[in-house]
Every structure is written in C-alpha cells, then in structure tokens.
TORTIDREN-673353 format. One record per atom (N, C-alpha, C): z, x, y. Coordinates in pm, whole numbers, plus 32768, in hexadecimal, padded with zeros to 4 digits. Layout:
% TORTIDREN-673353
ZXY/...
//
This chain:
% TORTIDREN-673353
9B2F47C8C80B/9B45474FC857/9B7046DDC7FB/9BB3466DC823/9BFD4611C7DF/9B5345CAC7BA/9B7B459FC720/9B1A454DC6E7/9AA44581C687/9AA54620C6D0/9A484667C691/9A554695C5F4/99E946B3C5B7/99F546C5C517/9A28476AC519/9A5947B1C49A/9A8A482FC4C0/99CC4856C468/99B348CFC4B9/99114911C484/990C490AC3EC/98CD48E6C3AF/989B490BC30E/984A4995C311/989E49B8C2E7/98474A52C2B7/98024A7BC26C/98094A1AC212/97BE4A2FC164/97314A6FC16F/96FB4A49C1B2/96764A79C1BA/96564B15C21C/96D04B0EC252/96AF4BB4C2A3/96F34BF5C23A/977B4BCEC1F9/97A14C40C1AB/97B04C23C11D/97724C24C0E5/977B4BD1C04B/97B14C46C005/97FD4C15BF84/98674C5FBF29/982C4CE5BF1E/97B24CE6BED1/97724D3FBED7/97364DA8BF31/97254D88BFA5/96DE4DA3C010/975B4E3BC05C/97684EA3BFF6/979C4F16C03F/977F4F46C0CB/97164F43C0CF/96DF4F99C15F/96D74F2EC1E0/96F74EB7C1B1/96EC4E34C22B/97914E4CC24B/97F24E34C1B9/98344E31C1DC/986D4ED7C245/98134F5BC21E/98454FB7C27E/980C4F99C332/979B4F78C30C/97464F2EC3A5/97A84EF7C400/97FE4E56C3C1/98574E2AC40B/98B54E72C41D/98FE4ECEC3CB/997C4EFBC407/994F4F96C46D/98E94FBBC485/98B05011C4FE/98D94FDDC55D/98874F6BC54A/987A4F11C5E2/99044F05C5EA/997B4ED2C5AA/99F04E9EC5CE/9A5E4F35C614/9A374FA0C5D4/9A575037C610/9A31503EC67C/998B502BC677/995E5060C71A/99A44FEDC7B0/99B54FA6C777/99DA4F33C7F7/9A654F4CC7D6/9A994F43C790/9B4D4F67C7B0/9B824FD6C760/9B715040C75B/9B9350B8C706/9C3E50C0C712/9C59505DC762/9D155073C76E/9D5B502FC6FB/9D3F4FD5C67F/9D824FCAC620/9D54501BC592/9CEB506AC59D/9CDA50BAC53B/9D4D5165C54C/9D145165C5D4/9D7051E0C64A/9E1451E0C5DD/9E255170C5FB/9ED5515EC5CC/9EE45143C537/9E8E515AC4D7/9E74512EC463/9E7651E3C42E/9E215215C457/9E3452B3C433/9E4552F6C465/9E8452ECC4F6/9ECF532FC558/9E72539EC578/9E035396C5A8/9D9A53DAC5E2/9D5D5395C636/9D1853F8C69B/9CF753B0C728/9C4E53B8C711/9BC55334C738/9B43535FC72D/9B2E5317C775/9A925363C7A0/9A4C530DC835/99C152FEC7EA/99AC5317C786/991A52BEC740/991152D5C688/98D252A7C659/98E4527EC5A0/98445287C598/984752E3C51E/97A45302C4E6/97A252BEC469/972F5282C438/97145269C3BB/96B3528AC34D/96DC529AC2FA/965852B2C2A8/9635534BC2B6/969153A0C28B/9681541BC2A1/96555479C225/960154B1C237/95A95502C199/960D5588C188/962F5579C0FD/969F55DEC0C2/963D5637C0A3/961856B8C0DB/95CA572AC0D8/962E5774C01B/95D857A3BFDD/95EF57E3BF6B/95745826BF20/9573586ABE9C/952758A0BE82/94D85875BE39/94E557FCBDFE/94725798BDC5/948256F8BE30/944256E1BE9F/945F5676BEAF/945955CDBE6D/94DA559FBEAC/94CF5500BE88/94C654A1BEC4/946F543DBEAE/943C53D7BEF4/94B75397BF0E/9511537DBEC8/958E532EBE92/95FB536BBF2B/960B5412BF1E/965C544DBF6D/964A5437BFF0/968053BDC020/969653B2C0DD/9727537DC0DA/974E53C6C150/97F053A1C172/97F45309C1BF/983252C4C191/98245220C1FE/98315240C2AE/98C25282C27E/98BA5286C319/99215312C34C/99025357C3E3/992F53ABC40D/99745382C475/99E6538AC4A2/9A14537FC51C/9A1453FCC566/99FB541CC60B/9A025496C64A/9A2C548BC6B0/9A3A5516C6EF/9A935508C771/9A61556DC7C6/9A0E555EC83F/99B055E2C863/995B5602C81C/991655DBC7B4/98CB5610C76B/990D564DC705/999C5668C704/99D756A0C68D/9A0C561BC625/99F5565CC5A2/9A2F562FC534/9ACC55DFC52C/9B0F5566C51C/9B6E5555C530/9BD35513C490/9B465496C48E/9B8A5472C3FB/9B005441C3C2/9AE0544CC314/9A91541CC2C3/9ACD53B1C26D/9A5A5336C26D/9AA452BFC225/9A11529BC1D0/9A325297C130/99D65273C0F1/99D751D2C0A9/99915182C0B7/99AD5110C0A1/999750B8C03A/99EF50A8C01B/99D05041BF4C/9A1A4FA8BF61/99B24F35BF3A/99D14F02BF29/99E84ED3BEB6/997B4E80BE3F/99924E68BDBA/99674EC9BD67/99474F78BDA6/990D4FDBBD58/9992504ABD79/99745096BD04/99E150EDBCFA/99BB51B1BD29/9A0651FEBD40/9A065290BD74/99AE52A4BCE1/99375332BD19/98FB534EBC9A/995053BBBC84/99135412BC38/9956548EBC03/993254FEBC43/997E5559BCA0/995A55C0BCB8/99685592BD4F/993D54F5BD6B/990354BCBDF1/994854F1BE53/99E45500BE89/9A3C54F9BEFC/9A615596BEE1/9A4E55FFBE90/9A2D5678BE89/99B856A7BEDE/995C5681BEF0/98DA566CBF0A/98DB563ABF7C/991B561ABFAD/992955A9C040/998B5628C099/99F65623C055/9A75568CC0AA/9A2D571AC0A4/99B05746C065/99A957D9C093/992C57D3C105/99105748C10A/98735751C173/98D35741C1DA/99475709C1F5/998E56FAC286/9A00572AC266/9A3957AAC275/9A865824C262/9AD15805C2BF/9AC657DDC340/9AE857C8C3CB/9B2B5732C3DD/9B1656F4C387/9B4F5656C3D6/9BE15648C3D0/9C1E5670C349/9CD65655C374/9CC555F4C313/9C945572C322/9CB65520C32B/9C7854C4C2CD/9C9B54BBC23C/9C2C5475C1DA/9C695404C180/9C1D538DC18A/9C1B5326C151/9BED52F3C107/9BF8528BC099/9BB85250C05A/9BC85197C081/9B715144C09C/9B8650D5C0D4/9B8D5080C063/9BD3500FC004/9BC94FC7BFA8/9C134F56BF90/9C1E4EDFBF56/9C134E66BF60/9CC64EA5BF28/9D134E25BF41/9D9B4E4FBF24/9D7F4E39BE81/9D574DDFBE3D/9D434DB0BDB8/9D044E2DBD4D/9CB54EA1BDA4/9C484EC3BD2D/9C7A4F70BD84/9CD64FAABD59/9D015017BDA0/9C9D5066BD35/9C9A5103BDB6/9BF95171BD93/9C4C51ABBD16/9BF65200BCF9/9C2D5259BC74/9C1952EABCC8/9CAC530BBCF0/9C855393BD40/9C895421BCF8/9CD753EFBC6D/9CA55470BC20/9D485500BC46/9CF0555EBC3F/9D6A55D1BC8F/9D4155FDBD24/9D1C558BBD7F/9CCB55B2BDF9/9D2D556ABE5B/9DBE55BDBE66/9E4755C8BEBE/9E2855CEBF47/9D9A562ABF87/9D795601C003/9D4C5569C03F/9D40551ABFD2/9D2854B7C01F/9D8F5420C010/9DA153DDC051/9DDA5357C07A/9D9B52EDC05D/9DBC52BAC045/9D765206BFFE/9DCE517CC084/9D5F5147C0A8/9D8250CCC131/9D575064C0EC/9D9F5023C0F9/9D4C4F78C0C5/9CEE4F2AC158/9C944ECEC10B/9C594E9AC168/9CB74E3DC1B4/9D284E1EC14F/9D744D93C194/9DC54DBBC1E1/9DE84E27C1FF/9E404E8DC277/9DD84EB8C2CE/9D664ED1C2D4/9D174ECFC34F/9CD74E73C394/9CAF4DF9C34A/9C944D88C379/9D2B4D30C3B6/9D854D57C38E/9DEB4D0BC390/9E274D4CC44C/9E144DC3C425/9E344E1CC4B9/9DB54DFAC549/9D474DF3C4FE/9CB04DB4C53B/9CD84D14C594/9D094C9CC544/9D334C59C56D/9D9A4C36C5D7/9DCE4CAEC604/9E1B4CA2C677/9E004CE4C6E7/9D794CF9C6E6/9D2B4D57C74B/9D314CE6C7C9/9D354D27C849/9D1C4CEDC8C6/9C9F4CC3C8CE/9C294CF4C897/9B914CCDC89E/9B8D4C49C855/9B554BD7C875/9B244B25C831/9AC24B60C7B4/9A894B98C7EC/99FB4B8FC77E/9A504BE0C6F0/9A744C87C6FD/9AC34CD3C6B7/9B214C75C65A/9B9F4C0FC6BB/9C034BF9C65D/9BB84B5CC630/9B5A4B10C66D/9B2C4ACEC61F/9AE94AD9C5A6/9AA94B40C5B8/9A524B64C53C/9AB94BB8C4B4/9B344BE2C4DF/9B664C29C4AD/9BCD4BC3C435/9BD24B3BC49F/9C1F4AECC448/9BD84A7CC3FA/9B464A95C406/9AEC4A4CC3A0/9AE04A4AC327/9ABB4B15C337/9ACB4B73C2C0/9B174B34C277/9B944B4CC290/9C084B72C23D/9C014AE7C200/9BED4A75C24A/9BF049E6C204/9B8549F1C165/9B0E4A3AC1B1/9ABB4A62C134/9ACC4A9FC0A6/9B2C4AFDC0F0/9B414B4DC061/9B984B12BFDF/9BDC4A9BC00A/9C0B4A77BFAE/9BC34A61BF16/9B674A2EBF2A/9AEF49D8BEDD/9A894A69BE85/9ABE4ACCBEC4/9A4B4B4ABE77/9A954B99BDD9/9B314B8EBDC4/9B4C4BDBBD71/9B854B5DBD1E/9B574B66BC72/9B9D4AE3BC3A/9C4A4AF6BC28/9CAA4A93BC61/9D3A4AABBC68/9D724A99BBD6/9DA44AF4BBE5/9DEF4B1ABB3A/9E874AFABB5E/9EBF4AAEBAE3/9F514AB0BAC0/9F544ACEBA59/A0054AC4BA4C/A0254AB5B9BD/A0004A60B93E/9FE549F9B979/9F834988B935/9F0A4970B90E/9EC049E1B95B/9E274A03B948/9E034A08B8D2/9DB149CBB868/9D7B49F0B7ED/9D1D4A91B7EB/9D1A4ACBB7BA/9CEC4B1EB7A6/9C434B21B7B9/9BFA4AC6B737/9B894AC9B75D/9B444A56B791/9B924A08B7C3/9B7049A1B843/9B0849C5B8CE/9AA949E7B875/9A624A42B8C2/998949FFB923/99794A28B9A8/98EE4A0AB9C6/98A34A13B942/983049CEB91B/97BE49C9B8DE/97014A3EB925/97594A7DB977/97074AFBB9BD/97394B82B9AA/96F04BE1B99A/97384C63B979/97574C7BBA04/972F4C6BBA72/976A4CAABADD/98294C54BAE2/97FB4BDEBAD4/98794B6DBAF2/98F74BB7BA77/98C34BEEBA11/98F24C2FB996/99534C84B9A6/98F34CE6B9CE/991C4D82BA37/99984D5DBA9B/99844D08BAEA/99F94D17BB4E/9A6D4CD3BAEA/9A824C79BA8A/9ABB4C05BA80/9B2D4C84BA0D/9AE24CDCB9EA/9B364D5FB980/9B5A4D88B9AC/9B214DD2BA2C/9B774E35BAB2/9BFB4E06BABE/9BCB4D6ABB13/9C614D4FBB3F/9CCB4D20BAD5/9C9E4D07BA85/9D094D14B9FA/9D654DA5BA10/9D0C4DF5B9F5/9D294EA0B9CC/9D6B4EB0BA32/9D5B4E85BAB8/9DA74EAABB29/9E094E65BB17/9E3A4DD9BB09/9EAA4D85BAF2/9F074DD7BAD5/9ED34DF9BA38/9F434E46B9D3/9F6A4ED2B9F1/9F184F23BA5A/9F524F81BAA4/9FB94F8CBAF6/9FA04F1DBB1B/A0184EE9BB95/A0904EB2BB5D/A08D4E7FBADF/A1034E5CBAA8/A1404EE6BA47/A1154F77BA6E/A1514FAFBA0A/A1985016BA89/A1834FE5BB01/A1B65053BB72/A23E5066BB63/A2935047BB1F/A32E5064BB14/A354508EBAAC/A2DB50CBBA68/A2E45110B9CC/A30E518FB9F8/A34451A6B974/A3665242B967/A2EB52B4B976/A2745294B937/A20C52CFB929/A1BF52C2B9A9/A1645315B9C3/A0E25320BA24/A06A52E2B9FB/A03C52AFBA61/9FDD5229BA3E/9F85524CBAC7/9EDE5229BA8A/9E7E5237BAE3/9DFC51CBBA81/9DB051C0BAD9/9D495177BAD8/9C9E5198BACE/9C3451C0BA92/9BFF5234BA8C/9B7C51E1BA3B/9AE351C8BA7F/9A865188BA21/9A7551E3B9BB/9A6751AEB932/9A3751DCB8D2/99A9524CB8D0/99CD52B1B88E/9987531DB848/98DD52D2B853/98C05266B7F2/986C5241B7EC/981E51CCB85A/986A51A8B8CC/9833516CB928/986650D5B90F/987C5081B969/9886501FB971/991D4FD6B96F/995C4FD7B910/99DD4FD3B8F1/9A3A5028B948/9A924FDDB95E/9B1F5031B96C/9B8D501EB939/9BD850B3B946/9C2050AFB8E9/9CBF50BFB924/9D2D50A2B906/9DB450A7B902/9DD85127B8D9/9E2F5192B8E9/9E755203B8DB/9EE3520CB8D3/9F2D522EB874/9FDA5264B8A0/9FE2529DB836/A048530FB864/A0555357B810/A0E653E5B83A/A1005432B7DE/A17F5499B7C9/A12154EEB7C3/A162556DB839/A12C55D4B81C/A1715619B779/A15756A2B76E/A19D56F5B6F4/A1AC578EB739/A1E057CAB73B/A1E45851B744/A15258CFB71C/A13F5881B6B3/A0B25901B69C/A03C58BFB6FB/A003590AB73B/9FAB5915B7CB/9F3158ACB7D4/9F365840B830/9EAF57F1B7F5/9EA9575EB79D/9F475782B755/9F295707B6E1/9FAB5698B706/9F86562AB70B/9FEA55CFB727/9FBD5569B696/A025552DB6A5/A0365479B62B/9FF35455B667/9F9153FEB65D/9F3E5390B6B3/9F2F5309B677/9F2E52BCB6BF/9EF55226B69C/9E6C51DDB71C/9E1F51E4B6B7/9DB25182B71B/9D795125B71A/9D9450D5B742/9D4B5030B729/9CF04FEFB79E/9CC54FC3B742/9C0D4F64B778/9BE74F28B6FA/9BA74EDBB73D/9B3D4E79B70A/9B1D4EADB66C/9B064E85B5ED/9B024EC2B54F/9A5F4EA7B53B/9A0F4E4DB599/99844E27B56A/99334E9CB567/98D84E8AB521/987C4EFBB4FC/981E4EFCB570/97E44F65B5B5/978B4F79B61A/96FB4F12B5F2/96FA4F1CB571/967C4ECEB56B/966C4E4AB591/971B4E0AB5A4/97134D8FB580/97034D3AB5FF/96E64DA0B678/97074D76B70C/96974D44B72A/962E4D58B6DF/95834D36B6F7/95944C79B6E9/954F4C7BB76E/95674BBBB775/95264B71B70A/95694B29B6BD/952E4AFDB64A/953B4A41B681/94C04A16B682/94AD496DB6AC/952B490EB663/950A494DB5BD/955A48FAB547/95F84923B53C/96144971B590/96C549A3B546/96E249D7B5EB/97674982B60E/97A4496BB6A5/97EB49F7B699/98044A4BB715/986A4AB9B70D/98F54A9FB6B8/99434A24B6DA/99AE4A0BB6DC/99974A1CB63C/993E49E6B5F5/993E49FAB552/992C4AA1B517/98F14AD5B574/990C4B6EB548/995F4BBCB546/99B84BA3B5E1/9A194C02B5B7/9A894BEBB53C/9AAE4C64B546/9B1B4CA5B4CD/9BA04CA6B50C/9BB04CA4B57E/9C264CE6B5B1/9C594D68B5CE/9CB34D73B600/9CDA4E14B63D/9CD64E5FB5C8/9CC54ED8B5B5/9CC94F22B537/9D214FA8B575/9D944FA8B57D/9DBA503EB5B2/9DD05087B533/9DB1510EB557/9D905186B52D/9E3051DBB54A/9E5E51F2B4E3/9EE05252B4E7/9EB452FAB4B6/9ED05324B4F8/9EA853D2B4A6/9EE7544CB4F8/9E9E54C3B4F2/9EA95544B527/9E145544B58B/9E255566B615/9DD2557FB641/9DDD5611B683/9D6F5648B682/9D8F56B9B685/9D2D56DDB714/9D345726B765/9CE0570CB80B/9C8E57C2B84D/9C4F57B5B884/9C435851B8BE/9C025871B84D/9B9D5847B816/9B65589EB7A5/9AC35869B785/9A7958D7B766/99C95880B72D/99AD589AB6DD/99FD5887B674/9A0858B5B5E6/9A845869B598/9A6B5812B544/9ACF57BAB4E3/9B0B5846B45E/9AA75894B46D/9AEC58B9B407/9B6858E8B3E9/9B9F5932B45E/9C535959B495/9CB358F6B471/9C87583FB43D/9CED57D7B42E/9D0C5810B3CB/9D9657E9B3BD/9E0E580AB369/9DFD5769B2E3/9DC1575AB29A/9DAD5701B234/9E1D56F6B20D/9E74578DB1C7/9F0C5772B189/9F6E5735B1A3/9F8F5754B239/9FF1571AB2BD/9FED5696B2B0/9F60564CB2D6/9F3055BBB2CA/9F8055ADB240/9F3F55CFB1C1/9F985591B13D/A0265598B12D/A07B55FFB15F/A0F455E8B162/A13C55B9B1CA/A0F05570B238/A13A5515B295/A128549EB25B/A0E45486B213/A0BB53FEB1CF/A0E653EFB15E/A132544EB130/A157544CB0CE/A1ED5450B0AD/A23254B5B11D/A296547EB147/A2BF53F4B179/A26653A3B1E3/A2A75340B22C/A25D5296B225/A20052BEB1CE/A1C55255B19E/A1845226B0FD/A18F5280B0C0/A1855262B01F/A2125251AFE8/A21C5202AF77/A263520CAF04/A2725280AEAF/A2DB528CAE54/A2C452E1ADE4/A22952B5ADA9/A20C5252AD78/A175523CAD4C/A1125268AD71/A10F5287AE13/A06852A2AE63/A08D5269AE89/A0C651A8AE86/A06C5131AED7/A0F0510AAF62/A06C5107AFCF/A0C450E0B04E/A1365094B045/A1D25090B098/A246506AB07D/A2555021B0DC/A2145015B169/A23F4FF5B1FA/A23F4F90B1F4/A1D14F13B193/A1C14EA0B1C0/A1404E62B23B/A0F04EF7B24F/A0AD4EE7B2B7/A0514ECCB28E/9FE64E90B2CB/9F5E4E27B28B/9F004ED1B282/9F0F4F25B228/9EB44FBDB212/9E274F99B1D8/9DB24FC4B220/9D4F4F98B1EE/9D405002B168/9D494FF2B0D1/9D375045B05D/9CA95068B01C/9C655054B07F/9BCF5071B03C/9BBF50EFB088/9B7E5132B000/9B6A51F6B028/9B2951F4B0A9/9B4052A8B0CD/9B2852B2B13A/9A9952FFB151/9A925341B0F0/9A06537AB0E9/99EC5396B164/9A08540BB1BF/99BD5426B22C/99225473B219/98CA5483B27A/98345471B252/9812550FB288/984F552FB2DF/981055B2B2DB/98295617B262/97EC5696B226/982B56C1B1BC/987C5736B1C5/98B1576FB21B/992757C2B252/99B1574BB242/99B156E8B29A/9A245672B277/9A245662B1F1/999E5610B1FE/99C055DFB135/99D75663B0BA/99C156C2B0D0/9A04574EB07D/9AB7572AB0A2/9AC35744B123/9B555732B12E/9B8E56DCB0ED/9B8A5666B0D1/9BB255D1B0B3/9BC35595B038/9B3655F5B00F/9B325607AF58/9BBB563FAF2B/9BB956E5AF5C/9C095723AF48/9CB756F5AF3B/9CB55686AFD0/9D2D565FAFEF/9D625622AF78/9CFE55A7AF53/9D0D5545AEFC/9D2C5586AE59/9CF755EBAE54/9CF0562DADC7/9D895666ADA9/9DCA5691AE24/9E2856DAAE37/9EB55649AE2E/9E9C55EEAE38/9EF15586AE41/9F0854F4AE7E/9EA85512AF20/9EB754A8AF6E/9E5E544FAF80/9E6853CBAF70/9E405340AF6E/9D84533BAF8C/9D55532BAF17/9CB4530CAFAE/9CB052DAAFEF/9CF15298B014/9D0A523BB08A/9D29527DB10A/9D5C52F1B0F9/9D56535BB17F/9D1553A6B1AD/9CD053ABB214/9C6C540BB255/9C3253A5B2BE/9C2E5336B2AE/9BD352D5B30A/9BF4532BB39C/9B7C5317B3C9/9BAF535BB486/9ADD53A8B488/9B055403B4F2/9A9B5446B504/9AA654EAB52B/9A4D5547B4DC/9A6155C4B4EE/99FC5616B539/99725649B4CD/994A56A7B53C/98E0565DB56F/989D55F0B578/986455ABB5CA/988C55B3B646/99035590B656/996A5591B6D8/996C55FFB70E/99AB5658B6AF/99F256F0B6E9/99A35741B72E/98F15721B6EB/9895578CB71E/983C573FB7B9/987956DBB7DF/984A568AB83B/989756BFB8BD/98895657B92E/98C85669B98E/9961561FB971/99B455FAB92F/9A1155B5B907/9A515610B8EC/9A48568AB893/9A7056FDB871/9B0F56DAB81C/9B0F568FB7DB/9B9A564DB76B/9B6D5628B6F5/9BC55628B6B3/9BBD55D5B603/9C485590B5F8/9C35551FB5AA/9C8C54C4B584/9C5354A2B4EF/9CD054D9B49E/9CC1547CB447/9D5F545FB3FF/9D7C53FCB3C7/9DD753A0B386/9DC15331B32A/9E1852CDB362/9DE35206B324/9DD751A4B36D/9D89515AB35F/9D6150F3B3AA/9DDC507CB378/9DC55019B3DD/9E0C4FA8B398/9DAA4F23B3E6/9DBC4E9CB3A2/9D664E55B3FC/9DEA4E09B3E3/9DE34D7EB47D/9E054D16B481/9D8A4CC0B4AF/9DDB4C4FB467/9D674BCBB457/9D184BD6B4E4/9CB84B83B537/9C614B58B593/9C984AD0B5EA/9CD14A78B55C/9CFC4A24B5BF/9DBE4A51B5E4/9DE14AB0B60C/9E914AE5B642/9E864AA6B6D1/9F094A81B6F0/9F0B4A83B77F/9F204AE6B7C9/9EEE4B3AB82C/9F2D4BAAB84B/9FE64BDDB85B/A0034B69B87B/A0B54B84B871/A0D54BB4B7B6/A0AD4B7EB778/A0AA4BDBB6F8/A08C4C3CB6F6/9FF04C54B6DA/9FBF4D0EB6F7/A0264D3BB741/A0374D2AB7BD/A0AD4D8EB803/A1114D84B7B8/A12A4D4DB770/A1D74D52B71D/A1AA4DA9B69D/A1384D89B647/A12B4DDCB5F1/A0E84E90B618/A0C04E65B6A6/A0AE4F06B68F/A14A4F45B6D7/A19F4EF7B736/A2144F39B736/A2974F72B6BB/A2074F36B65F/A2844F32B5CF/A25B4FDFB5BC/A1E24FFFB5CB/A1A6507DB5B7/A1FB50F8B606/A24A50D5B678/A267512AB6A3/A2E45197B65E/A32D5175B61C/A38251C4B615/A36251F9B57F/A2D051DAB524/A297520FB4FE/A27052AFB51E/A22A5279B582/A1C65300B5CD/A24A536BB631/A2925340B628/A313539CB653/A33353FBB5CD/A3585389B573/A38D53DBB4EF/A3125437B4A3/A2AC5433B4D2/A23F5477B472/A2245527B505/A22354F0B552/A24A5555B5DA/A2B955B2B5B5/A32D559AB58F/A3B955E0B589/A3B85619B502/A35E560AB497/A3345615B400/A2CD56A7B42E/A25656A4B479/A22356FDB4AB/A2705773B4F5/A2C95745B523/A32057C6B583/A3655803B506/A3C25799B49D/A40D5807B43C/A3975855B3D8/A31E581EB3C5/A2BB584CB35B/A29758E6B3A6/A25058D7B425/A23B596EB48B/A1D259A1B419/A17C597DB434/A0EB598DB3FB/A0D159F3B485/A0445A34B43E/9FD85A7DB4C4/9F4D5A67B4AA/
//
C-alpha cells in the first residue's frame, strides 16, 4: 500500500541464519510454487525440509534444505548456501539418497559461487534469480516479501572492485572470512575469458579459499596449476586485541607447480618433471629466477619425510630450494586425494585487486608454456 515501509527482514533472516533463510524460501514455494516451477522446469505440489541423509556413519551436519515433490514422488533437490560453502563429498552424498529427483541444485548468493568440484549432475541458481522471479509473483505477501529480500542482500557480501585494497579488511575473523572469499571470487570472475580452466574450491586446511587455474598435460592426472589465497599463517587468524587483521595479512601468495590428482600417496610425484619445467621456463643459466616475478626464495623444506626425501634429493640433483613449497602426503592420503608442489610467489597486502588480476594474468601464458614442456618431455 502507498506510504508503507518495504518489511525489514534482518531479524527473520540474518546473513548467517542458513536454515531461516531455507524456512522463508519454503514458505515462498508453498504459496506460489509457479516461479520456482519455471526456474527448473519441473512441476511440485509440496517442498520438504530438513531431510536426514541416511549413510553408514551418520551426520548431524547431513540434512538436505529442501525437497520439492509431486504425488509424493521425488522431483527436484535444492541444497542451500548462503555465506558457507559445499563440503566435500557433500552433493555426492545428497544425489545418491535421492536417485529419483532429476532435478539437482545448489542455491547461492551470485557473489560467493559453490565449489562443485567434478559433481556435473548438478546446477548452481543464484538467490538473485529466484528472488528476482519471486518478485513478480501474483501473491502480495510472496512478491512483497520477495522484493524485501533482495533489497537485503545487498548489504551481506563485502563489494569488491578493481580498486579494492587487498587487505582492507573487518577486524572479526568471521567479517575476515567473507571479506577473502569475495576477493577470491572477484578474481575468478575476472579470469573467465582465460585460456585456462578456473574453479573456486575452500582450502585443504579449512577456512580459506582458494583461486584455481590451470593447463591440463597429457600424462594422466597432472596439470600446471596455480593457486592463490590468502599467504597468512593459520596461526595468525587467532583474534589478537593488540594487532588489527588488516596488519596481518601478507597478501595473496599463489602457488605455481605440478599438481598431481586421483592418488593417496605423494610418493608417485614426479620431483624431476617439477625441476625441469622450472628450469626450463623460469631459471637462468645461474639457478636464479628470470621472470621478474615477486618468487618467494626461502627453502621449501616440506615436513613430511617421504616429501622431504624427495626434495632433498631434488635439490641435490640441481633445483633451487626454493622449490617444493605446496603440499603432499598429508593431502594425498586424505579425502582431497592430490599433491601440489612447485613455487610460491607473494604480492604485497596493500595491491588493489585490478593489479593482482593483471599480475596473475601475467602468469598465464607461463602455465601454458610449462603444460606444452610436459607434453614434449612424456614422462610416466
């Protein structure tokens, strides 16, 4: 009605608040299921929530947000993320408990896209295309509430440009957490017209996420890789009263190397391969790097002692200590099931992101030429 305020939502659905925010969008299905209907081109006459993923160790964690059905049959599954990301294994785990639906989604903020991994059965919807479709519903309450939302969401993800400082960052680790994401996501989005394949994927060790792109190679498993995130040390995330985030970070630190995938065991990495791609396309006659690229040169000493045997060896044999940084069988023997190792490089903390994106596009035709170096080498 003329005069009226549009609803504040903050308090029914706060940033955080996953399962409120699945609560409201039930309700907005069950009263008008005709703009979701045309959204995944499936027909439903009621939406379940909160559904327990039956398996052989259960998880408290494992419930599906929401089911749509039709007769009682299965039609489409939609799992819902807002400032949290797909776990590992999770939408594997989801698509074999509903074998039957057709129809699988992942729901997520346009800013902070899921990490779907190699899981081709499913589709990724933004919230701002269903709220946006919500808002033109024939129902008052539906497209009112639908166009509240969306006023809301502006204010939940911090907006990144090219201008963005790097570690211009909340003084909260949660405020922290998102404020790196959408960095990491920024610079994803600015590499979509690359030559290389690019994905988005939280870090091994939790918390962080990380940037991907990379050239496959011909021998099975192993591509060039580059990965960048955040360079601070895990320890350093612990809220300290006397020293502000923004003074800790380091800046992006991407990681150039051989990653090698499909395996729970580091020991199969090819150490040699690594030294003569690096040795071809980034040392001097001397040893010392030629590119000009900011290379972090402090050894790499990896810590398990299967890696660090390798690395010794590498180094003894010719190539830089400075190479190996990455991670091996920690990783490999995990659910991650990969090893990476190569060189790190850092840029400063205070970059604007329109830089980083220029210096890591400088990387690309790098990681091409060290790719096409692997195909004529034909290692096994």
């Amino acid at each position: 009605m003329e005069g009226m305020h549009t609803p504040d939502l903050h308090y029914v659905i706060p940033g955080w608040g996953e399962n409120r925010w699945s609560d409201l969008l039930a309700s907005l299905i069950k009263t008008d299921p005709g703009p979701m209907e045309r959204l995944l081109g499936v027909v439903a006459d009621d939406v379940h929530r909160e559904i327990s993923i039956p398996g052989a160790r259960p998880r408290t964690s494992d419930r599906l947000d929401l089911l749509l059905t039709r007769c009682g049959r299965q039609v489409a599954v939609i799992e819902v993320k807002v400032l949290s990301d797909v776990g590992i294994d999770q939408l594997a785990r989801y698509r074999a408990a509903f074998p039957d639906a057709g129809t699988y989604c992942v729901l997520h903020l346009g800013a902070l896209p899921p990490s779907l991994g190699s899981e081709v059965h499913w589709q990724v919807l933004t919230w701002e295309s269903v709220l946006g479709a919500y808002s033109s519903s024939d129902h008052p309450w539906v497209a009112t509430t639908a166009r509240a939302w969306l006023e809301q969401m502006g204010s939940l993800v911090p907006q990144v440009d090219a201008g963005t400082v790097w570690n211009d960052v909340p003084d909260d680790a949660a405020g922290l957490e998102l404020a790196l994401r959408a960095r990491v996501a920024w610079l994803a989005r600015q590499l979509q017209k690359s030559r290389l394949r690019a994905d988005v994927v939280q870090s091994s060790g939790g918390g962080l996420w990380v940037l991907r792109f990379w050239a496959d190679t011909p021998i099975p498993n192993l591509r060039v890789q580059v990965e960048v995130q955040e360079g601070m040390a895990a320890y350093e995330w612990r809220f300290d009263p006397n020293r502000r985030y923004r003074d800790r970070i380091r800046g992006p630190a991407p990681l150039l190397g051989l990653r090698l995938g499909d395996v729970d065991t580091s020991e199969s990495f090819d150490w040699g391969l690594l030294r003569d791609v690096f040795t071809e396309h980034v040392l001097d006659d001397a040893g010392e790097p030629r590119s000009g690229l900011p290379w972090q040169l402090t050894a790499a000493s990896p810590r398990h002692p299967t890696d660090r045997a390798a690395w010794r060896a590498m180094v003894e044999s010719g190539g830089p200590n400075w190479l190996g940084k990455g991670f091996g069988m920690a990783v490999a023997t995990q659910k991650y099931h990969e090893c990476l190792f190569g060189a790190r490089l850092q840029f400063p903390a205070t970059m604007r992101m329109g830089e980083i994106r220029d210096g890591l596009t400088r990387l690309e035709p790098l990681v091409v030429a060290m790719a096409r170096s692997v195909n004529a080498t034909q290692r096994t």
